[in-house]
C-alpha positions in Angstrom: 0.0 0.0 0.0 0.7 3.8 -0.6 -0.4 5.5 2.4 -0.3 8.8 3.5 -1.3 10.6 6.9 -2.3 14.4 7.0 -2.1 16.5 10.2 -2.7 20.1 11.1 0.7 20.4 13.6 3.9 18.7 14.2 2.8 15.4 16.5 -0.8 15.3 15.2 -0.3 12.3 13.3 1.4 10.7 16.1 -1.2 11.1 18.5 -3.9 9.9 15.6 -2.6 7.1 14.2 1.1 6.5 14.7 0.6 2.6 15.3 -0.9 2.2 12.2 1.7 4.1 10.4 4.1 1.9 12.3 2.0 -1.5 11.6 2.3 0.1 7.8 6.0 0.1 7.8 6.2 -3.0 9.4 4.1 -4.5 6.4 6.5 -2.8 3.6 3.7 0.0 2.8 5.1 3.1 2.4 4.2 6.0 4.1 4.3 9.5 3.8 3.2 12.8 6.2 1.6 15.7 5.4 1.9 18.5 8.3 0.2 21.5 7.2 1.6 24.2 9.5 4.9 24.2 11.5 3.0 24.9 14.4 4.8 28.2 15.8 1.9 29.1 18.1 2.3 26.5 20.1 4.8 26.0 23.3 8.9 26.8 22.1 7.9 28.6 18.4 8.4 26.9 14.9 11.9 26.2 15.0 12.0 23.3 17.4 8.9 21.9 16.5 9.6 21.4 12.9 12.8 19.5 14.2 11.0 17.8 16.3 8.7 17.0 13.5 11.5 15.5 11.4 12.7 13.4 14.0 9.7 11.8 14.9 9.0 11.0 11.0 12.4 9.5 10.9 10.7 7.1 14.1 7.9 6.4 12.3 10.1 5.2 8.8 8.1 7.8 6.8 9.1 10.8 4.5 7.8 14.0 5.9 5.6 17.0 3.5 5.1 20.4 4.5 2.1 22.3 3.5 3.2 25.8 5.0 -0.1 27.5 6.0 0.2 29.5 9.2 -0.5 27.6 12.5 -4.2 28.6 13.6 -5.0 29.3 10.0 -5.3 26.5 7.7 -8.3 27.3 4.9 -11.0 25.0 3.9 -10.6 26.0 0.5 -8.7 25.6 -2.5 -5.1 26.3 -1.0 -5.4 23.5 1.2 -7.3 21.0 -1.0 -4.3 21.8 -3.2 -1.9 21.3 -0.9 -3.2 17.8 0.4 -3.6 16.9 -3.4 -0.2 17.4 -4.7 0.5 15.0 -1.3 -1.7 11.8 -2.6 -0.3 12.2 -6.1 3.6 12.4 -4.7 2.9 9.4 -2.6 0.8 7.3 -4.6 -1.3 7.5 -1.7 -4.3 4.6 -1.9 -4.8 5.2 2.3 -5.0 8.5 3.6 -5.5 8.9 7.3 -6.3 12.9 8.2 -8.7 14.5 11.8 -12.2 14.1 12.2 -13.9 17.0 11.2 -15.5 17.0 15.0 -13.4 18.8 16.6 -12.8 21.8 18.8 -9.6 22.9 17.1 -10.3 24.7 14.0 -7.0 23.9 12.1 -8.1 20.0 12.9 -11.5 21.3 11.0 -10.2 22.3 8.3 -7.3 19.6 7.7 -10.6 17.5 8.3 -12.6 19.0 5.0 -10.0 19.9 2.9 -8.4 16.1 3.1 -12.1 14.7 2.2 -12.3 17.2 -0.8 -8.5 16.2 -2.2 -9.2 12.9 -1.7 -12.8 12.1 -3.1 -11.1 9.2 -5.5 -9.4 7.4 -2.9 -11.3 4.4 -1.9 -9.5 4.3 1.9 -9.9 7.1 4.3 -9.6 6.9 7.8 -10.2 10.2 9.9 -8.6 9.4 13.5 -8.9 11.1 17.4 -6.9 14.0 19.0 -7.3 15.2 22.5 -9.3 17.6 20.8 -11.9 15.4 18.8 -15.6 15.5 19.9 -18.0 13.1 19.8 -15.6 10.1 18.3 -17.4 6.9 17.4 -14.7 4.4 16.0 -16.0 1.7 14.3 -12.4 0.6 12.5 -9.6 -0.2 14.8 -6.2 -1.2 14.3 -4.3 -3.7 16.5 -2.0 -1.7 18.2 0.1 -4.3 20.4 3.4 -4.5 18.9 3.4 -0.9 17.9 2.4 1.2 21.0 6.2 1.5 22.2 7.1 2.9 18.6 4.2 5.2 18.6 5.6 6.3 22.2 8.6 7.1 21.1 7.6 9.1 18.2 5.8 11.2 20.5 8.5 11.8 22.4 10.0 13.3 19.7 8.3 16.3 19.9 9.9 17.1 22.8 8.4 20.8 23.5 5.0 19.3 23.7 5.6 16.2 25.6 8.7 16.5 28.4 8.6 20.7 28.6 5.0 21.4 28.6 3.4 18.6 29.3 1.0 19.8 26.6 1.1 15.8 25.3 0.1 13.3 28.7 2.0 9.4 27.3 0.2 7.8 30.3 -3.4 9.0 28.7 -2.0 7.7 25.5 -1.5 4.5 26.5 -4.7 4.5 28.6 -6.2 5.4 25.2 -5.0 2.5 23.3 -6.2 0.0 26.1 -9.8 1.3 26.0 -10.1 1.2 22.1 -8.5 -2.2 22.1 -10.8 -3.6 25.2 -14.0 -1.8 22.3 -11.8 -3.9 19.9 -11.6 -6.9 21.6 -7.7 -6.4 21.5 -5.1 -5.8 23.5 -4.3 -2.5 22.5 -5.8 -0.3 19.5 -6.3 2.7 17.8 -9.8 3.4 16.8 -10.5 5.5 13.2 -14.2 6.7 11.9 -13.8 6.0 8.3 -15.9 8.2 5.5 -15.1 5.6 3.2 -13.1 2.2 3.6 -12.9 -0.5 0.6 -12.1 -4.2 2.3 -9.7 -6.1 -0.4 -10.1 -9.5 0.3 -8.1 -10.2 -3.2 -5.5 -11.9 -1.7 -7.9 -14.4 0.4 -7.2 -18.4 -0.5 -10.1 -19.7 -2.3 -11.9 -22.7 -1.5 -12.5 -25.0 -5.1 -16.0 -25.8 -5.3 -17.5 -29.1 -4.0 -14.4 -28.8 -1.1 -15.4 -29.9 2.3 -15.0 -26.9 3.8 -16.7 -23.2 2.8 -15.1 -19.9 3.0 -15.3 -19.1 6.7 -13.7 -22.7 7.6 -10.7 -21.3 5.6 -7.6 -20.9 8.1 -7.2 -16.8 8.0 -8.6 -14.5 9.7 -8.2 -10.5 9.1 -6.0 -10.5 12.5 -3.5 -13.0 11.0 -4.3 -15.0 13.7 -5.1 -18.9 13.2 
């Protein structure tokens, strides 16, 4: 898969859905970020975060975008549609992860809507939760368990938000992708409302006619698990 996950600031995409990114990478997709602003409102200014940024994209294996609107300003409109665009066609993207557009944080709003518009031919879209997100009802969920340390670290990346300002809590994190994985029936999880989602099931062993067994006797399972 080509995937790629958009964010309003630096760590958004951490927060959202860095375990899936990781459990990407772990698979051979490969993943790109989109950050639309460098986030210079925010605790320590631009410079650092936008460090920070890189460094925590390095963590998650993926190659990092900029989409250069001002922080607390991104548009609905055509700039950023653009911008988010020009990111699925450099990627390839065929899974783009971006906010829920419930949220109290208007940048998250707009990523939100502007990711929908620039990717109204992409048959996979997961919108995911921030601290910020209102009224989230996940009803796809990714198995988290081998990844939450990864995602973890990426976070602690960003090292304004998470060890100076505490703006970023890693224990709520983590109590985060327990409860989505105990809605799961997983370990750990992170939980995505979708707006659309297309299962392949391509790759799927067929069973030959007349066989003893039918299809759901076959020895797979979507959690790999036998």
């Amino acid at each position: 898969m080509k995937v790629l996950a958009v964010g309003a600031h630096p760590d958004d995409v951490e927060l959202g859905c860095g375990a899936a990114l990781l459990a990407h990478r772990a698979r051979g997709d490969d993943v790109g970020l989109l950050v639309l602003t460098g986030g210079e409102h925010g605790p320590q200014g631009q410079s650092s975060r936008v460090s920070e940024q890189e460094i925590a994209a390095s963590i998650l294996g993926a190659e990092l975008f900029w989409g250069g609107f001002e922080d607390g300003a991104v548009p609905e409109g055509r700039a950023a549609v653009a911008a988010v665009e020009e990111a699925i066609r450099a990627t390839g993207a065929d899974v783009v992860y971006t906010h829920s557009p419930r949220d109290s944080h208007q940048d998250h709003r707009s990523a939100a809507v502007a990711t929908l518009a620039a990717g109204r031919h992409v048959s996979r879209i997961l919108m995911y939760e921030t601290p910020s997100s209102l009224g989230f009802a996940p009803t796809v969920f990714v198995d988290a368990a081998e990844h939450l340390t990864g995602k973890l670290k990426a976070l602690r990346a960003h090292v304004s938000q998470v060890l100076q300002n505490q703006m970023v809590d890693l224990d709520a994190v983590a109590a985060q992708a327990r409860f989505r994985g105990f809605q799961a029936r997983l370990r750990h999880a992170e939980g995505f409302e979708t707006e659309r989602f297309a299962w392949d099931l391509s790759g799927l062993p067929r069973v030959a006619p007349g066989a003893d067994r039918t299809v759901t006797d076959v020895e797979y399972a979507p959690s790999g698990r036998r």
